[in-house]
C-alpha positions as CSV (number, residue, x, y, z in Angstrom):
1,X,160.8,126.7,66.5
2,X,158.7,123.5,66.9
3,X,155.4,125.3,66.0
4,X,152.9,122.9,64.0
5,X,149.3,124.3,63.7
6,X,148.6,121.4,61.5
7,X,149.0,118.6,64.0
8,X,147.3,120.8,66.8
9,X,144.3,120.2,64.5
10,X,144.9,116.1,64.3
11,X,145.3,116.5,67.8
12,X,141.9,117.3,69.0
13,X,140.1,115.4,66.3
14,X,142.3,112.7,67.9
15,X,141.3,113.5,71.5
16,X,137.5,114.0,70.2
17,X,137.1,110.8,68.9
18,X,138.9,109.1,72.0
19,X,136.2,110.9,73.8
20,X,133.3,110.0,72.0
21,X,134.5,106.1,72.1
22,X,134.6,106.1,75.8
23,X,131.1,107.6,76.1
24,X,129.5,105.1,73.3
25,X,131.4,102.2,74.9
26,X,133.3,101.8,71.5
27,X,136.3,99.6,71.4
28,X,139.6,102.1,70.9
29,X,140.8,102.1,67.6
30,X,143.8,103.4,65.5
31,X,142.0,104.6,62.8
32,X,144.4,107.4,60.7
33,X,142.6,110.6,60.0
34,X,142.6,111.6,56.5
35,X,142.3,114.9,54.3
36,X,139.1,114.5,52.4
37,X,137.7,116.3,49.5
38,X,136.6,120.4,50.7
39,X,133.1,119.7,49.6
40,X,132.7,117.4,52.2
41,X,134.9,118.6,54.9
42,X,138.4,118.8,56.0
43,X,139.3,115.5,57.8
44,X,137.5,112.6,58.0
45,X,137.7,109.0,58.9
46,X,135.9,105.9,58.2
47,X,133.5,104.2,60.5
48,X,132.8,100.7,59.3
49,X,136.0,99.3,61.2
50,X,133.4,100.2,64.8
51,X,130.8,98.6,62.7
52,X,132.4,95.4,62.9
53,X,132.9,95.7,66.5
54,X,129.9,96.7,67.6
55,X,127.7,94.9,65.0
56,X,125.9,98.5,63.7
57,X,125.8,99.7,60.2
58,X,128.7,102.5,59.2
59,X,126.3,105.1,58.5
60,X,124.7,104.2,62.3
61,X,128.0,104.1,64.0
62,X,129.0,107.6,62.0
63,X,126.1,109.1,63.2
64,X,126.6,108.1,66.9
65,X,129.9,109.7,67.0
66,X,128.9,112.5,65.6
67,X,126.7,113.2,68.2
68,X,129.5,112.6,70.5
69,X,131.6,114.9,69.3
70,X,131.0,118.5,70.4
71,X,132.9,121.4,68.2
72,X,136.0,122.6,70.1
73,X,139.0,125.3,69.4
74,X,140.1,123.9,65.7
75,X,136.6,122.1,64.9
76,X,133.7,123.6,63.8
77,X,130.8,120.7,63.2
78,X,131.4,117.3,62.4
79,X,128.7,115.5,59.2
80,X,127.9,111.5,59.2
81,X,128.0,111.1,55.9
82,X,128.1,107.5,53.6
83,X,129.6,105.6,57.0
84,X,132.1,108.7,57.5
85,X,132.8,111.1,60.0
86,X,133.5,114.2,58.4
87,X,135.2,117.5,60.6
88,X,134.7,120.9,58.9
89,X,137.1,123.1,60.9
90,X,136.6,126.6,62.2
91,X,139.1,128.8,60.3
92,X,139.2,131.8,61.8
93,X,140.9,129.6,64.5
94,X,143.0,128.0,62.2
95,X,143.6,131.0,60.2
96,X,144.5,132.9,63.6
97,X,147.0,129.9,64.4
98,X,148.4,129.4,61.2
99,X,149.1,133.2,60.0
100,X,150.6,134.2,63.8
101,X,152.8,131.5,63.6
102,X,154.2,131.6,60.1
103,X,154.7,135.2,60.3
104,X,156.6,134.7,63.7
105,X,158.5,132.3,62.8
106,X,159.2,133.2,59.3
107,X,162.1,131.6,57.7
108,X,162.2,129.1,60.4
109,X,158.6,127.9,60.3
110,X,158.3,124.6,59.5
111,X,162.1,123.6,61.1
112,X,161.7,121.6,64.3
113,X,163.6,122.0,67.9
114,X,167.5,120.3,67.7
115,X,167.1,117.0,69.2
116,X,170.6,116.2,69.0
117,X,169.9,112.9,67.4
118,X,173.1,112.5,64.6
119,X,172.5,111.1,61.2
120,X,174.9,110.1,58.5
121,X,173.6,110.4,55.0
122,X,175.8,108.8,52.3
123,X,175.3,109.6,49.0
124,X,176.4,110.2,45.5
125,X,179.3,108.0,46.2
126,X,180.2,107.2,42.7
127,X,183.7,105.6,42.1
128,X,186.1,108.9,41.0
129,X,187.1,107.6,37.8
130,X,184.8,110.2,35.7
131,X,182.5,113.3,35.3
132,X,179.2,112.2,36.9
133,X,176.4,112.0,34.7
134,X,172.7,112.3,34.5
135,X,171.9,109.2,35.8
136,X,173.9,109.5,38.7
137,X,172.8,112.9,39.2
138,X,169.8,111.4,40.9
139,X,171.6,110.1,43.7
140,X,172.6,113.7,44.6
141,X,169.4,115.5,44.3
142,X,167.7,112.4,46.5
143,X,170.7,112.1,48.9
144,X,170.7,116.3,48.9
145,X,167.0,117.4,49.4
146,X,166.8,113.9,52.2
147,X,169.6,116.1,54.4
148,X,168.0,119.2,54.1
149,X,164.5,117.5,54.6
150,X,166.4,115.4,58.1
151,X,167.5,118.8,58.9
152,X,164.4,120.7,59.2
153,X,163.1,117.7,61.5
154,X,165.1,118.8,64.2
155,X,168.2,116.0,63.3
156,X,172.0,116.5,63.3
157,X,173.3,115.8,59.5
158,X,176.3,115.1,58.3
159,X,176.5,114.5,54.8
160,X,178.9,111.9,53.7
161,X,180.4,111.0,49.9
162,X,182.8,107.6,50.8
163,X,185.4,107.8,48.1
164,X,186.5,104.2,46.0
165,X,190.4,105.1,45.9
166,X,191.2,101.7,46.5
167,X,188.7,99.3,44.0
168,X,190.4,97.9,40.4
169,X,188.1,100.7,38.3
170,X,190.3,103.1,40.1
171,X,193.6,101.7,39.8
172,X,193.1,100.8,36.3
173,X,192.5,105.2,36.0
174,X,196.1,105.3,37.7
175,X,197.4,102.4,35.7
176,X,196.8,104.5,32.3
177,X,197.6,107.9,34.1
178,X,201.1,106.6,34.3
179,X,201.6,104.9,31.2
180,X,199.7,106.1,28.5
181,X,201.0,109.1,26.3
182,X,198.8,112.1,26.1
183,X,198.8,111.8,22.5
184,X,197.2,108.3,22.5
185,X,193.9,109.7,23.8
186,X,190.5,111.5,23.3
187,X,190.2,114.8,22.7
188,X,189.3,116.7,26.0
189,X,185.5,117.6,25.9
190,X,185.8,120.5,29.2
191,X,188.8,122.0,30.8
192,X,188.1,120.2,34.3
193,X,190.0,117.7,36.0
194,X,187.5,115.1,36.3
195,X,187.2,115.6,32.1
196,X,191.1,115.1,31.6
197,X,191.6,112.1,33.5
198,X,188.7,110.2,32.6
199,X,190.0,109.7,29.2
200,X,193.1,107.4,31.0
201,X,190.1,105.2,32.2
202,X,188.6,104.5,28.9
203,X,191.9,104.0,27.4
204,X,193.1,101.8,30.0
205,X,189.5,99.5,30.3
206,X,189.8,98.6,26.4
207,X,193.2,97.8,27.6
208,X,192.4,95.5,30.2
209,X,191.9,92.5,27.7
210,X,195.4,92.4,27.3
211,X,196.5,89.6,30.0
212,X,199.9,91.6,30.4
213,X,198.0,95.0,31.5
214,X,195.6,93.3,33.5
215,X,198.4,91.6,35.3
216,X,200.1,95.0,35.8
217,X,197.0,96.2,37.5
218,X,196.5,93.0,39.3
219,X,199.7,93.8,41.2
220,X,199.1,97.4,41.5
221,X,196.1,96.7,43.9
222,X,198.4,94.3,45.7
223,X,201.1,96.8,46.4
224,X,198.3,98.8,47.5
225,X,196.9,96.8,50.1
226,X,200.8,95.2,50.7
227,X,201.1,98.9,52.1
228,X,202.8,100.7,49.5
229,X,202.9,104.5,51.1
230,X,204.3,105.8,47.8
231,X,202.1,104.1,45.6
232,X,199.6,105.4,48.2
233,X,200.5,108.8,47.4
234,X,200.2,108.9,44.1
235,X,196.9,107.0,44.4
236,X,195.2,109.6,46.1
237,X,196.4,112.4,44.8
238,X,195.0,111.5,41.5
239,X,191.7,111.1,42.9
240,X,191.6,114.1,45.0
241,X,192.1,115.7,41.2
242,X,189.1,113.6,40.0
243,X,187.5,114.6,43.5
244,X,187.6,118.2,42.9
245,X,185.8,118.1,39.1
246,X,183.3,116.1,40.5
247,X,182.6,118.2,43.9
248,X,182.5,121.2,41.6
249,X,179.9,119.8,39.5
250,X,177.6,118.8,42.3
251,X,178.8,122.0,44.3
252,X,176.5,123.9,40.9
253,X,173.9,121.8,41.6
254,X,173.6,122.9,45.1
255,X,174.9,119.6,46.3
256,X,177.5,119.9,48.6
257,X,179.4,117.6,52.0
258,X,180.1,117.7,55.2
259,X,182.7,115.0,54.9
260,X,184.9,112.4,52.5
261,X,185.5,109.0,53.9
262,X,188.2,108.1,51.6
263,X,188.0,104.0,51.2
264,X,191.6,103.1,52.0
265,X,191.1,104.4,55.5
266,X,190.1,101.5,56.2
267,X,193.3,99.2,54.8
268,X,195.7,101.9,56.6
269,X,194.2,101.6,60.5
270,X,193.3,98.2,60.3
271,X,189.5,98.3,60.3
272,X,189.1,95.9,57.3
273,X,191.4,93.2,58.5
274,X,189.7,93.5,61.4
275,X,186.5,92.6,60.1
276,X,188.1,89.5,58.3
277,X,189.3,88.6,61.5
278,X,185.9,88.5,63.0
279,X,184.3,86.8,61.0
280,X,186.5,84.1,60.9
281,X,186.9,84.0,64.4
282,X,183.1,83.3,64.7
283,X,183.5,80.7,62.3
284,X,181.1,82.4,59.2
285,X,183.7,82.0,56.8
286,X,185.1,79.4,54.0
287,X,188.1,78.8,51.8
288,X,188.6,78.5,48.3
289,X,191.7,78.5,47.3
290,X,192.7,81.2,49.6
291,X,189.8,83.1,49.2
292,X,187.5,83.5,52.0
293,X,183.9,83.9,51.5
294,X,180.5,83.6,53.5
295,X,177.7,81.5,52.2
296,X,175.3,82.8,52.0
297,X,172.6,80.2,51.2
298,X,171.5,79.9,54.7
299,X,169.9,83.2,55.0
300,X,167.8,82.8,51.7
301,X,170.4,84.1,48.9
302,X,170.6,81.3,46.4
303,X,172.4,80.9,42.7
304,X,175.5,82.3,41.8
305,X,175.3,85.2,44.6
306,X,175.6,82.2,47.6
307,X,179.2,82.6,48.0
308,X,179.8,86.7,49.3
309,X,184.2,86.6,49.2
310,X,185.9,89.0,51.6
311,X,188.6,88.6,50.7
312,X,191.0,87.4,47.0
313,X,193.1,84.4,46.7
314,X,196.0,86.6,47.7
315,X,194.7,87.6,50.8
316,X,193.8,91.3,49.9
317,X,190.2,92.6,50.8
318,X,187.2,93.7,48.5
319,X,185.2,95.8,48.6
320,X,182.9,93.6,50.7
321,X,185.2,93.7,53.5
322,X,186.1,97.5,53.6
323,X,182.4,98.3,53.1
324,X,181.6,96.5,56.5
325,X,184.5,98.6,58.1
326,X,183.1,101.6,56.7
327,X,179.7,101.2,58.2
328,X,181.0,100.0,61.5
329,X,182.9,103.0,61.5
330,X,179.5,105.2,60.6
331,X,177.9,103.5,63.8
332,X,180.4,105.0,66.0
333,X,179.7,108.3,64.3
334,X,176.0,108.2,64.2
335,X,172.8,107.4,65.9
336,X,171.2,106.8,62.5
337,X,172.9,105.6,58.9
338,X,171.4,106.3,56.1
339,X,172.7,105.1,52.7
340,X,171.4,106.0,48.7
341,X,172.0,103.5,46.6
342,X,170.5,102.6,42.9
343,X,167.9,99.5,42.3
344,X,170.7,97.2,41.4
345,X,172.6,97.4,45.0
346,X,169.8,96.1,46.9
347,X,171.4,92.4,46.8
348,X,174.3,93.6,48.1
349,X,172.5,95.5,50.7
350,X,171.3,92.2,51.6
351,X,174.3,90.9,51.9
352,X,175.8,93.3,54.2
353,X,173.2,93.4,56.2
354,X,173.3,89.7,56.7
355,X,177.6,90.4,57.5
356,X,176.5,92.5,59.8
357,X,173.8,90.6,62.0
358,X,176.6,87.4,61.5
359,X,179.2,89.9,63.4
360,X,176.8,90.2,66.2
361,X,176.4,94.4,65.4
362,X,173.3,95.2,66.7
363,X,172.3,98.4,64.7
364,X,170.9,97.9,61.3
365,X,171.7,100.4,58.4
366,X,169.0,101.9,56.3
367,X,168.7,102.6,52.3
368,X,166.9,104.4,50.3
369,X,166.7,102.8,46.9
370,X,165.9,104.5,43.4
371,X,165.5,103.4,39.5
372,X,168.1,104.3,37.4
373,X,168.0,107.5,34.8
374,X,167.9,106.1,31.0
375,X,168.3,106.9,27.8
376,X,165.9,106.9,24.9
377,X,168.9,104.7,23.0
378,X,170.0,102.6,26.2
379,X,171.7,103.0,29.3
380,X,174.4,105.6,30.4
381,X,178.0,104.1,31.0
382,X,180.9,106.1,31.8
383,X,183.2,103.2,31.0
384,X,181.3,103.0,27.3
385,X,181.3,106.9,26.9
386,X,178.2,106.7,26.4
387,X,176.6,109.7,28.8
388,X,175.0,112.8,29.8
389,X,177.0,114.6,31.5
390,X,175.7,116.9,34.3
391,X,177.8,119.4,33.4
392,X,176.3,119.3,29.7
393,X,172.4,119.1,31.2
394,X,173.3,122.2,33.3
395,X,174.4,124.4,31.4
396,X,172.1,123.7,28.3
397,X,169.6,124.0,31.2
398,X,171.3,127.7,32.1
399,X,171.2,128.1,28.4
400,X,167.4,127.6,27.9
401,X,166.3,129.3,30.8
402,X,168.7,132.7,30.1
403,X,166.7,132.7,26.7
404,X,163.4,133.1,28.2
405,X,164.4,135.7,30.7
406,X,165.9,137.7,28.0
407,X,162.7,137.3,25.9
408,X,160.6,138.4,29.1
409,X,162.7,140.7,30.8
410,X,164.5,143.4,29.0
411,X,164.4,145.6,31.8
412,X,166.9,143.5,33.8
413,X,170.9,143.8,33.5
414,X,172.9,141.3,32.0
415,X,174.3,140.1,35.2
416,X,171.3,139.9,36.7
417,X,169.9,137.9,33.9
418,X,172.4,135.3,34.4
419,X,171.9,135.1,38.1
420,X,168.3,134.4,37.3
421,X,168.4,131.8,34.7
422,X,171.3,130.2,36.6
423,X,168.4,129.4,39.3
424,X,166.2,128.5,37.2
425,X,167.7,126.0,35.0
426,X,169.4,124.4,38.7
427,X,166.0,124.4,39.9
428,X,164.6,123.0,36.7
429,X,166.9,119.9,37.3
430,X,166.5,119.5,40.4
431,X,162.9,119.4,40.7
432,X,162.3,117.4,37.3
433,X,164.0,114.7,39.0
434,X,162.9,114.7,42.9
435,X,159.5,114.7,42.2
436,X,159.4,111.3,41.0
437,X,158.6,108.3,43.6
438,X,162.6,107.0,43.8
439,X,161.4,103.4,43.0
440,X,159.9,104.8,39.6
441,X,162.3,105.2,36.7
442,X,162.8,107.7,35.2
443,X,163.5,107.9,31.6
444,X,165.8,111.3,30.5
445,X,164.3,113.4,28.1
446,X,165.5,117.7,27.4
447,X,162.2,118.8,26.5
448,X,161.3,117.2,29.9
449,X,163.8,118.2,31.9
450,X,163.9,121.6,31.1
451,X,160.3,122.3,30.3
452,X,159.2,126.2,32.0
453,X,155.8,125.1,32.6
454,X,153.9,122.9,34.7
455,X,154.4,121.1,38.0
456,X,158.2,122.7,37.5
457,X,160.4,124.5,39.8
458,X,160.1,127.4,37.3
459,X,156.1,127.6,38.1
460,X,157.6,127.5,41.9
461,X,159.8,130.4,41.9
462,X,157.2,132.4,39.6
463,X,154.2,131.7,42.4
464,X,157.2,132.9,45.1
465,X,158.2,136.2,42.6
466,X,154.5,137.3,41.9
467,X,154.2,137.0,45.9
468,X,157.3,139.3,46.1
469,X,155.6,141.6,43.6
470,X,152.5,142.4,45.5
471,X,154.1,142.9,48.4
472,X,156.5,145.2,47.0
473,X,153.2,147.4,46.2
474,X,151.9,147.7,49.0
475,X,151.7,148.6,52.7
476,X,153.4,147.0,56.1
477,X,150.9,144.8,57.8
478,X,149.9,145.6,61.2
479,X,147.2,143.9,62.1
480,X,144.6,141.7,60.3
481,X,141.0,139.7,61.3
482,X,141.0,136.2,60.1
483,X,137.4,135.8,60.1
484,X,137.4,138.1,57.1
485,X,138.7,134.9,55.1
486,X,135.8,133.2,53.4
487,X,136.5,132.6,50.3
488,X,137.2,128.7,49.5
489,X,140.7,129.7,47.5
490,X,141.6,131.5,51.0
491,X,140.7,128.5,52.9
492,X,142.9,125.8,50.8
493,X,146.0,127.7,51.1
494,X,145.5,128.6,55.0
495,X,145.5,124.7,55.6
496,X,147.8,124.2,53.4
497,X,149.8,126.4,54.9
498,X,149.0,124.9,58.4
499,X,150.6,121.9,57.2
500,X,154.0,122.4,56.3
501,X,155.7,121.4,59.6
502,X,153.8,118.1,59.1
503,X,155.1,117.6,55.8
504,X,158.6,118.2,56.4
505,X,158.1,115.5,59.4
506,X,156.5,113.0,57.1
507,X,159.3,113.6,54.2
508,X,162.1,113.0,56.1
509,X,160.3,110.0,58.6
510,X,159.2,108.2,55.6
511,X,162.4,109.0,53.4
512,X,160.2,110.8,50.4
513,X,161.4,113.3,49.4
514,X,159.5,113.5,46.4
515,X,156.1,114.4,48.9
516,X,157.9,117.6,49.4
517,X,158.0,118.5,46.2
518,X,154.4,117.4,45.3
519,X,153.5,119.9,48.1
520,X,155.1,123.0,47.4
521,X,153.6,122.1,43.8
522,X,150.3,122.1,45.5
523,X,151.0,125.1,47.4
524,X,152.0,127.4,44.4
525,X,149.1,126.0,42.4
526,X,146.7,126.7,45.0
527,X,148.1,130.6,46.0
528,X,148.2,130.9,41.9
529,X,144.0,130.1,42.4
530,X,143.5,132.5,45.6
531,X,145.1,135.3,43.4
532,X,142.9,134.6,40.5
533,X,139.7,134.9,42.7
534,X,140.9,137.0,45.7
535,X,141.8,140.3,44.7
536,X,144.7,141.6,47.4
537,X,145.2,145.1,46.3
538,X,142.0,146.1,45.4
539,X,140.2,144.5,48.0
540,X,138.7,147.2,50.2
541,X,141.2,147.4,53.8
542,X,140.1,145.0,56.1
543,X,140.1,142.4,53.8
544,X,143.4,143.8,51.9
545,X,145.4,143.9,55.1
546,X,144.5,139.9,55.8
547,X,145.0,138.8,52.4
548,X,148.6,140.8,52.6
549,X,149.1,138.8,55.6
550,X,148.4,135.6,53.5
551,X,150.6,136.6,50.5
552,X,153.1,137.0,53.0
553,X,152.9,134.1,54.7
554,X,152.8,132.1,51.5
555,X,155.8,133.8,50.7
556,X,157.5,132.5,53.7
557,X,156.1,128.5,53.5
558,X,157.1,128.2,49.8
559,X,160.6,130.2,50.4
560,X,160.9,127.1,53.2
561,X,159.9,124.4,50.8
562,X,162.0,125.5,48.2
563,X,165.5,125.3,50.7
564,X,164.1,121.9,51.6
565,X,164.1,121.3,47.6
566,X,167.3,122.5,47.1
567,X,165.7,125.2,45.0
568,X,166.6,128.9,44.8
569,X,163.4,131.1,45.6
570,X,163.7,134.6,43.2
571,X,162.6,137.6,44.3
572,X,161.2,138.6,40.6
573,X,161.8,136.6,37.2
């Protein structure tokens, strides 16, 4: 594993051009090498940064390192052209590289060597006090496809959903399990846990504007922290009911975990109290009225948000508190924390962060941040009722796509039918989702969503089928001559093959996941052009045999990209 044809490539362009500044006296310069447009090469870079340092014009400069740069194993002839240095590589080279290694490494091309580095990912941890919805949904797939995309760089991944069994949404759910009459509630809308005891939360919120309920919760979540085992008890066990509609739904959705941190962890060994302790032991904290808080104000938070409690005037922690014994607990478990969290948690990212650095912790934690999912009518609320449930959007999703493979395929069995439109409507969802830049909203539409065409994970596992197909047709592949690729269509999908080791490097470096999928959509667009123009069966056997052993390797790269997406690759649709 390890095997990356693509950065071979950036490799000796690098060395070249380190070569060529020595020999021209050139100051050396980080310069990053970029993909250009075919019809003026592969790679280029820009020259009028030299220009300034050695007072020439671009076009002068480009041509002088040009001339300094002789063609080597992956580089064929470089072009000064408009101030640029433009590399046209040799592909039978890269076509020798790129196809050998693929085809060797096969399902694992593209993964990197272990390097035993752990990482904690935390997402979709949404408090347990209903079905998760649409909105939410986008924490999964992000949190999801990141792991996958960490894993492939060579990282250790444990995926990690910390579970709110302690906050006041939560006990306000038990509150109303254990005093409100099943007859006094909603209709159940899906025979599932999660469905059932949601309806004791919204009951129980409207019921919170009664002083005399609030007060009953108010002392609940004092028991709570006060110790109370039994009240512990029956605490968790109705959120390990909630926990199990909720992993089930994600579980569909090819979202799964490694591990629940469940919050009150934290209140049972101590952790939290500890953190109150050190904090005021360094002297960070103020009183109010019993309440201890940090302000804030001194490290740039102002308004309202300068005063960050830890703890109620009663002496029991927030969230605040457990939060910072959560992640100190994460350290001691990982080399590298990762967290997904919507737009509207960056503040209090901030804040913790600030805790943190005030505790004298040296390791920082990361986020990714994402928009929210809307509504065309407003925004989804679980306390309002007012939602898409994930649930719903899959299997009307499931629905859609078994329609169309029933239209197309006759042929197939029911079952297997079902198996396919299960994948596709997942993938559908999925993809329709991580494709979008995180910090871009997203605003939920079904025609959208589940749309069978265009840059969809449909088109995906079509490209990957009609590969399947033409290899099922035709001979094993024993040997093949790469210089036989010439045609342009050939010569787009060999580097883009090259690159897929790079990619999955980059996605998970950068946290994008969202580059992933705009490449396999690249990919599967651009083998969909090389079978329009380069006939595979037909061709005459020289040429067939290569272009089998292009199909094939497509076949691989795409199957890869797709596990990184989540996304089930199908064999025929």
């Amino acid at each position: 594993m390890g095997v990356d044809p693509w950065q071979d490539v950036l490799t000796e362009l690098a060395n070249l051009r380190r070569e060529a500044e020595e020999a021209l006296g050139y100051p050396h310069l980080d310069i990053p090498l970029q993909l250009i447009p075919e019809e003026f090469g592969d790679v280029g870079f820009p020259a009028h940064t030299y220009s300034k340092e050695v007072g020439k014009p671009p076009q002068e400069v480009a041509e002088e390192m040009v001339a300094a740069m002789p063609p080597r194993l992956y580089v064929a002839r470089h072009e000064a052209r408009s101030g640029y240095v433009n590399s046209f590589l040799n592909y039978p080279t890269l076509g020798e590289r790129t196809l050998s290694s693929i085809l060797d490494e096969a399902n694992g091309y593209g993964k990197a060597t272990p390097t035993g580095r752990r990482v904690i990912v935390e997402h979709s941890s949404v408090n347990p006090t209903g079905p998760i919805h649409v909105g939410r949904a986008r924490n999964s797939i992000i949190g999801d496809t990141l792991y996958r995309l960490l894993e492939w760089s060579g990282l250790e991944v444990t995926r990690e959903f910390l579970v709110n069994d302690v906050g006041k949404q939560v006990l306000t759910l038990v509150w109303g399990y254990e005093n409100l009459p099943e007859e006094e509630l909603e209709p159940v809308e899906r025979e599932k846990e999660d469905y059932k005891l949601v309806r004791y939360y919204r009951k129980a919120s409207k019921m919170m504007e009664d002083p005399k309920v609030a007060e009953e919760v108010g002392q609940i979540v004092r028991r709570f922290e006060e110790g109370d085992e039994e009240l512990r008890r029956r605490v968790r066990g109705v959120c390990e009911r909630m926990m199990r509609g909720i992993l089930d739904t994600l579980s569909k959705l090819n979202v799964n975990f490694d591990n629940l941190f469940w919050e009150d962890q934290t209140i049972t060994d101590g952790s939290a109290r500890e953190v109150v302790k050190r904090l005021r032991e360094g002297g960070r904290c103020q009183e109010e009225e019993g309440a201890l808080y940090v302000d804030m104000e001194p490290y740039g938070i102002t308004g309202r948000n300068t005063r960050w409690f830890i703890t109620r005037k009663d002496g029991t922690t927030l969230y605040t508190t457990r939060d910072l014994a959560y992640h100190l607990d994460k350290f001691r478990r990982s080399d590298e924390a990762i967290n997904v969290l919507g737009e509207d948690h960056r503040l209090e990212f901030r804040q913790l962060s600030i805790a943190l650095k005030l505790m004298k912790v040296e390791r920082e934690v990361e986020s990714v941040f994402y928009a929210h999912v809307g509504l065309p009518e407003g925004r989804l609320s679980t306390r309002g009722g007012r939602v898409i449930n994930l649930d719903d959007l899959m299997d009307e999703a499931n629905a859609r796509a078994y329609r169309e493979v029933r239209e197309r395929r006759e042929d197939l069995s029911e079952e297997e039918m079902r198996t396919i439109a299960e994948a596709v409507g997942i993938g559908a969802i999925r993809y329709n989702i991580v494709k979008v830049q995180p910090e871009k909203k997203i605003l939920f539409r079904w025609e959208e969503a589940l749309s069978l065409e265009g840059q969809t994970a449909p088109f995906l596992q079509y490209s990957y089928a009609r590969a399947c197909g033409i290899l099922r047709k035709s001979e094993a592949i024993d040997s093949w001559d790469p210089r036989l690729l010439e045609n342009p269509q050939e010569r787009s999908l060999l580097k883009l093959m090259a690159r897929f080791p790079s990619v999955v490097k980059e996605s998970a470096a950068t946290r994008r996941p969202h580059q992933m999928a705009n490449f396999a959509y690249e990919l599967a667009k651009t083998f969909n052009l090389f079978y329009r123009d380069c006939p595979v069966l037909r061709s005459e056997e020289a040429l067939r045999r290569v272009r089998l052993a292009v199909v094939e390797a497509f076949r691989f790269v795409l199957g890869n990209a797709l596990k990184c997406l989540g996304i089930k690759a199908l064999e025929e649709m």
